[in-house]
Every structure is written in C-alpha cells, then in structure tokens.
DOPA-849485 format. One line per field, with one value per atom (N, C-alpha, C): residue number from 1; residue in one letter; atom name; x, y, z. Coordinates in steps of 0.1 Angstrom, whole numbers, m for minus. Atoms other than C-alpha are relative to their C-alpha. Layout:
// residues N
k: (NUM_...) .
r: (a_...) .
a: (CA_...) .
east: (X_...) .
north: (Y_...) .
up: (Z_...) .
END
This chain:
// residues 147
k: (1_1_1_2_2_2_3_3_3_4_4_4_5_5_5_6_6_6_7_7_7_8_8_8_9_9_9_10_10_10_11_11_11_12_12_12_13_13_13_14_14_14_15_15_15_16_16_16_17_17_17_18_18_18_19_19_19_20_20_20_21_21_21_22_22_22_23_23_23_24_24_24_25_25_25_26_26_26_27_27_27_28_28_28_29_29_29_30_30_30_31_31_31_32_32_32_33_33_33_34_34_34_35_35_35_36_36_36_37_37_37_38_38_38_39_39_39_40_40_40_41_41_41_42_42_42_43_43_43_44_44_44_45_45_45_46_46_46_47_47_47_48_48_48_49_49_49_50_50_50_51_51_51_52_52_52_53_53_53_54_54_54_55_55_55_56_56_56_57_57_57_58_58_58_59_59_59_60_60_60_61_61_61_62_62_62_63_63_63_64_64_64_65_65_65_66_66_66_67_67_67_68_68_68_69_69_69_70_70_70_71_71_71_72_72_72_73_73_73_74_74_74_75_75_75_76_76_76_77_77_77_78_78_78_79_79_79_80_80_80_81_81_81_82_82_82_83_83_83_84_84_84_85_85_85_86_86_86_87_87_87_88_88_88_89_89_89_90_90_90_91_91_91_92_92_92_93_93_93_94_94_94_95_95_95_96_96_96_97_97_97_98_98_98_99_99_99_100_100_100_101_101_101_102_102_102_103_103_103_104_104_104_105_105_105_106_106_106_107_107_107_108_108_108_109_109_109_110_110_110_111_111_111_112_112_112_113_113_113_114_114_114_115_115_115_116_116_116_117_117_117_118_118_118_119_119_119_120_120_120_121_121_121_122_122_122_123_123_123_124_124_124_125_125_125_126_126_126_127_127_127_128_128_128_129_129_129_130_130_130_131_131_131_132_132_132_133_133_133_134_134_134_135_135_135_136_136_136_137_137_137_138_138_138_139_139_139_140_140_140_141_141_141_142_142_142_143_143_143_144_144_144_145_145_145_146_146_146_147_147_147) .
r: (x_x_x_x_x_x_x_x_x_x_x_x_x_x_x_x_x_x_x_x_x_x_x_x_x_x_x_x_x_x_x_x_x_x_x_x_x_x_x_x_x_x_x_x_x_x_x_x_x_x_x_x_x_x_x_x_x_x_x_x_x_x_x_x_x_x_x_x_x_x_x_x_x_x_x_x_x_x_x_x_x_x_x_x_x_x_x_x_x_x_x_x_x_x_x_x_x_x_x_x_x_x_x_x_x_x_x_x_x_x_x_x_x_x_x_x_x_x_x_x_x_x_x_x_x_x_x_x_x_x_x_x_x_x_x_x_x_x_x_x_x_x_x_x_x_x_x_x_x_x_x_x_x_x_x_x_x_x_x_x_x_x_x_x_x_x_x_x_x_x_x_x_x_x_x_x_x_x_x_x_x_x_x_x_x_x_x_x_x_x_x_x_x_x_x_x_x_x_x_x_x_x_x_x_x_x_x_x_x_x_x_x_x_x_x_x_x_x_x_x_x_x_x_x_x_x_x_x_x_x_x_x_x_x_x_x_x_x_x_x_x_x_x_x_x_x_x_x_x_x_x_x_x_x_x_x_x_x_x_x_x_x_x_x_x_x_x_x_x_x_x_x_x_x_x_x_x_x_x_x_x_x_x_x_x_x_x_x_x_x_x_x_x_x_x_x_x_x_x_x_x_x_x_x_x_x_x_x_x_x_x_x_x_x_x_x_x_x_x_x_x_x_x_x_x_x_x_x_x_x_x_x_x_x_x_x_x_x_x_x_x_x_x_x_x_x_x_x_x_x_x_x_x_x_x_x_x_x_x_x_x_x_x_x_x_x_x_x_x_x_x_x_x_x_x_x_x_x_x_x_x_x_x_x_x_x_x_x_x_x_x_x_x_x_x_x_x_x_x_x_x_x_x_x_x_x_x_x_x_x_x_x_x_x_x_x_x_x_x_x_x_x_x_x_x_x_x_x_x_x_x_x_x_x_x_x_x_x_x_x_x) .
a: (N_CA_C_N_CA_C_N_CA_C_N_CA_C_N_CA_C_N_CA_C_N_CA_C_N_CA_C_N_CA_C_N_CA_C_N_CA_C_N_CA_C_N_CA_C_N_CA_C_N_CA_C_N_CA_C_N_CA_C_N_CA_C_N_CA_C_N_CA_C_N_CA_C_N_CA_C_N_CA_C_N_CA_C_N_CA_C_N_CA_C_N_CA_C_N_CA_C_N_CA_C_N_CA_C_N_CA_C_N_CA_C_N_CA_C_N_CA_C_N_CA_C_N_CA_C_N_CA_C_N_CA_C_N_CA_C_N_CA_C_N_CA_C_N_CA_C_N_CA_C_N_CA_C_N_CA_C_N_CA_C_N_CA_C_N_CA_C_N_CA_C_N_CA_C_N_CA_C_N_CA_C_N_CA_C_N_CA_C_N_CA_C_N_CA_C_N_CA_C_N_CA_C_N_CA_C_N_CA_C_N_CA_C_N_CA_C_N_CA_C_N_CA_C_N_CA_C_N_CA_C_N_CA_C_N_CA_C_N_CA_C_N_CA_C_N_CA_C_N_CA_C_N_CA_C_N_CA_C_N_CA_C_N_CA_C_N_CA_C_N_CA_C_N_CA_C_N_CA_C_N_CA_C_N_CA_C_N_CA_C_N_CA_C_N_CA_C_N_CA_C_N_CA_C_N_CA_C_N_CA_C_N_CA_C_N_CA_C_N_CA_C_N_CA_C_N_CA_C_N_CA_C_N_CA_C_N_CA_C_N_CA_C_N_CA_C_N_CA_C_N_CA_C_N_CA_C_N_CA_C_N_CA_C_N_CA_C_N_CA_C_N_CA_C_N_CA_C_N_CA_C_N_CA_C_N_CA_C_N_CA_C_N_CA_C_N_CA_C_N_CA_C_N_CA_C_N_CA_C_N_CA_C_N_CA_C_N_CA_C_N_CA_C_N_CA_C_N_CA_C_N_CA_C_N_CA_C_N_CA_C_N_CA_C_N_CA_C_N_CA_C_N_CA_C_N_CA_C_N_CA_C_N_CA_C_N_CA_C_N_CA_C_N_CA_C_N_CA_C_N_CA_C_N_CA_C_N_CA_C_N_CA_C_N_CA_C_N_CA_C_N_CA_C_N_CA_C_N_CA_C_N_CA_C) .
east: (0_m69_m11_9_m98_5_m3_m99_4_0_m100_11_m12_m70_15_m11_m52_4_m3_m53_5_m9_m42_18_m8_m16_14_m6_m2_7_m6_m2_7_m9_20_12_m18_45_7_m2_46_m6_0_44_m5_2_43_m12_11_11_m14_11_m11_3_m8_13_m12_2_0_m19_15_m37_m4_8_m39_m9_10_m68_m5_3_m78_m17_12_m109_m10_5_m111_8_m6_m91_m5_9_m106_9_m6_m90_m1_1_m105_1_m2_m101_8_m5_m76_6_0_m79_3_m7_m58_m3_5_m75_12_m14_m47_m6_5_m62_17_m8_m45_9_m3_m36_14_m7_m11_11_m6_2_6_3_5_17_m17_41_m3_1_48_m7_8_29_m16_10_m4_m10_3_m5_6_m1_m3_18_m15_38_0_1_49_8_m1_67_m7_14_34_m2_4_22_2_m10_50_2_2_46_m16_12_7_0_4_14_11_m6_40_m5_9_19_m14_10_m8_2_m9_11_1_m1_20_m7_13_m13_m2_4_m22_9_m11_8_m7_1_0_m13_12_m33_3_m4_m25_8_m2_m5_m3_6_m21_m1_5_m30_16_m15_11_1_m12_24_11_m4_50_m3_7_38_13_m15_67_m2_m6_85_0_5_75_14_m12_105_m1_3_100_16_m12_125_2_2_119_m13_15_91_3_m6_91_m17_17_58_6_1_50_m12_9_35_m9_8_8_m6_2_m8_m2_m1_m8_m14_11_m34_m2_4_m50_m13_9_m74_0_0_m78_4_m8_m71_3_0_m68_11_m3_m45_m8_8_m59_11_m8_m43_m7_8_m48_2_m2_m55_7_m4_m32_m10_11_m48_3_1_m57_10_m16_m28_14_m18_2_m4_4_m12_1_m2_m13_14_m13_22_9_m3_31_m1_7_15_9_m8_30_16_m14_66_4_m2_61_0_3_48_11_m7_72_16_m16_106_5_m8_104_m3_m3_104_m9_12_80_3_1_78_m10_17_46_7_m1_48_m16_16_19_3_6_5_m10_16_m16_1_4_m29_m8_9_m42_m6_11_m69_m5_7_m81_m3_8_m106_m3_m2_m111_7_m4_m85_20_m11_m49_13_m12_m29_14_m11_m1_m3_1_8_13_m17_34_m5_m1_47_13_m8_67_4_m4_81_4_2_75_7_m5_98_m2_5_81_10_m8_102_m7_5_92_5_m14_128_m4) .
north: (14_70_m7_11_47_m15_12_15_m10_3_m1_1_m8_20_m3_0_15_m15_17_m24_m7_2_m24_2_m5_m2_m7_6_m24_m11_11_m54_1_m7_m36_1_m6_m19_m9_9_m48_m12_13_m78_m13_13_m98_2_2_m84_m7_5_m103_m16_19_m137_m1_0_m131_m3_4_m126_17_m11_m88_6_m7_m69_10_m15_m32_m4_m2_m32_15_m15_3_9_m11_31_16_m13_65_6_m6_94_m4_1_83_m17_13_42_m9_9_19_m12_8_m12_m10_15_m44_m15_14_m79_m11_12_m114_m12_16_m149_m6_11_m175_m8_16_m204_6_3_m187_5_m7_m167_m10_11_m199_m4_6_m210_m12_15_m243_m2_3_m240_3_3_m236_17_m16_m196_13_m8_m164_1_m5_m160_16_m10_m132_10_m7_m120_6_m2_m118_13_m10_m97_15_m11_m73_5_1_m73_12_m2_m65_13_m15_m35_9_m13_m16_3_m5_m20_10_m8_m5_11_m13_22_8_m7_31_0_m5_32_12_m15_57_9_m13_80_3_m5_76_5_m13_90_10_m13_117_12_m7_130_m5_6_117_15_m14_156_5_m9_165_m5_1_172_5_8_161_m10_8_131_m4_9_122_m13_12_95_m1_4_76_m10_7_59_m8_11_30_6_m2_44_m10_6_23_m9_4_m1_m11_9_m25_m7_9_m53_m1_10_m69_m11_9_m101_m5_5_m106_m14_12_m139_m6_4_m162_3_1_m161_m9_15_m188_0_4_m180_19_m11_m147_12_m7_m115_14_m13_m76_7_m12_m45_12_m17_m12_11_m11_20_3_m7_40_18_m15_73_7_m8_98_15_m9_132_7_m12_161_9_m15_181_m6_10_155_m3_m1_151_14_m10_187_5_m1_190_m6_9_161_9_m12_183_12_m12_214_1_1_204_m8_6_184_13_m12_216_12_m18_245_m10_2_222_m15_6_194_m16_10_168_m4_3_152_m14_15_123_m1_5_105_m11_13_76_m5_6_53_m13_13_25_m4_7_0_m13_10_m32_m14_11_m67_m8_5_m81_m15_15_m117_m5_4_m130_10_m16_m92_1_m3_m91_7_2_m73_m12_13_m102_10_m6_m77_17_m16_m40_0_m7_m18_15_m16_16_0_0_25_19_m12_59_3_4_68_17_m14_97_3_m8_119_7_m10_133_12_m10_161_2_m5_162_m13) .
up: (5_m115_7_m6_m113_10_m6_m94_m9_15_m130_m4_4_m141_10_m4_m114_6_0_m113_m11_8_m145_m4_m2_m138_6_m9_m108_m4_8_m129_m11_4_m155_3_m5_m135_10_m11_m106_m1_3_m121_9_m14_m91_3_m5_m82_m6_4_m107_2_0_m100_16_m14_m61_3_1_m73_11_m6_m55_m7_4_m63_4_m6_m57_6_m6_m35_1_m4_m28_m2_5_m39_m3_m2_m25_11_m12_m3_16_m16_26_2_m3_23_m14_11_1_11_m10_8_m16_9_m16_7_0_m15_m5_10_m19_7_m1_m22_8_m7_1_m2_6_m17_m11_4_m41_11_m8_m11_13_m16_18_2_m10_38_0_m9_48_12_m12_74_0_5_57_5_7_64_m6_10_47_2_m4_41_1_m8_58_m11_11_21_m4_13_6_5_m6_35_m2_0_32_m15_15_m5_m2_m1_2_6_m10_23_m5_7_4_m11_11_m25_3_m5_m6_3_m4_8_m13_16_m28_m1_6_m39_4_m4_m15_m4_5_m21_m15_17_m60_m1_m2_m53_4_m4_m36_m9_10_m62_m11_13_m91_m8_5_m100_m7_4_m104_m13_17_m139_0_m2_m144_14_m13_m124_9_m5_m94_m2_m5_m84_9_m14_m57_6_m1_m37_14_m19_m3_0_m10_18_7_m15_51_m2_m6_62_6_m13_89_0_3_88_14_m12_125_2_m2_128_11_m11_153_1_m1_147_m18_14_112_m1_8_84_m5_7_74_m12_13_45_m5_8_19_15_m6_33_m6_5_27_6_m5_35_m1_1_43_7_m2_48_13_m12_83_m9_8_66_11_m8_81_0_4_92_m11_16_66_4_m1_86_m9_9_77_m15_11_43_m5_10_36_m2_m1_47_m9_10_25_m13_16_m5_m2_0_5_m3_9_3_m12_15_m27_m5_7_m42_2_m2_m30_3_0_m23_m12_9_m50_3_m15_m19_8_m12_3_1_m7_26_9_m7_43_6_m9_71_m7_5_54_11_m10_80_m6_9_69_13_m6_88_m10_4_79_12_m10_101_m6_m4_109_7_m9_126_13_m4_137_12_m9_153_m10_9_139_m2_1_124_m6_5_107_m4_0_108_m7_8_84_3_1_88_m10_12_61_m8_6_47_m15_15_13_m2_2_m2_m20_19_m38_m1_8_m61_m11_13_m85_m14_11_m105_m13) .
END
C-alpha cells in the first residue's frame, strides 16, 4: 500500500483521522512517520491534547504493523492490545509521530509466528518531538490474526 492508498484508507476505516487533519508523511519499512495540524487538535491550555497524541500514535503503530503484512492473503486482523502514551513536555504548534523501527530480528519473529502459528504480536514505539527535544513517547502491543 502506497502513501496515497493508505491515507485514503485511514480516512475510511478511522474516521477520526481526517476530522484531526492526520496525514501520512512517510510510509516505508524503514520510517513511518503521521503529520496532525495544531489548531483542530489544541486543549484548553493552548497545546496539543494529550487524546490526539494518543490517537496519533496508535494510528501510527498500525500503520506500521499494516505494512508489514500487507503481502498476507487472506489479509489479518490487526488488534491494540495495550499502549501506554508518556508525556514529557506540551506541544504548542503542528507535530508528527514516527515509529522507532524495531530490529530485523523481532520483526522476523513477528512474521514467522504469524506465518507458521496464525498469531503474532509486535511492541511498536513511536515518539513525538518538539523543539528537538522528545515531547511524547508510546509503546503499545499490537496482536495479528490470520483466522
């Protein structure tokens, strides 16, 4: 799935994501990285709510998983188990997630029991940076289906 393809896709299946204004930046094995304007995303207190954030980073997370198996026919089911956001300091203007790619060993492991038991689970981390410095981290556990 294109970058193209799969921003149409998002805004489709996850409605919220075209209300929020996310936008695929990058969507490649080695970097995926989801763009969200400020202003529809802002708290009372004039930065990024800490919903959005958390919104911004399981969607991100999913992306990557849905790459990764993008190749399976029957295509799985992707399922948020777990994920836990931490706030380091507020955001005060636009704003991205990016994935921390895991290595190529935990990824092939990921592959391999999708493939041979049906089953697979990944820990996907992602981060949001501001003012280069990290303003918000997720780790989150994402469990594929095959059935």
């Amino acid at each position: 799935m294109n970058k193209k393809e799969a921003q149409k896709y998002i805004e489709t299946n996850i409605p919220m994501t075209k209300i929020m204004g996310m936008e695929i930046v990058e969507l490649t094995h080695d970097s995926v990285r989801i763009f969200m304007p400020h202003t529809p995303n802002v708290n009372h207190q004039g930065s990024a709510f800490g919903g959005s954030i958390d919104s911004l980073f399981f969607v991100t997370s999913w992306a990557y998983v849905q790459l990764l198996i993008e190749d399976f026919d029957p295509h799985p089911r992707i399922l948020g188990r777990r994920g836990k956001s931490t706030f380091h300091k507020p955001v005060k203007s636009d704003f991205e997630a990016k994935v921390l790619i895991p290595d190529d060993s935990v990824v092939q492991i990921f592959l391999d029991d999708l493939r041979q038991k049906g089953k697979g689970r990944l820990t996907a981390k992602a981060v949001v940076e501001y003012e280069g410095e990290v303003a918000a981290e997720f780790e989150g556990d994402f469990v594929v289906l095959t059935d």
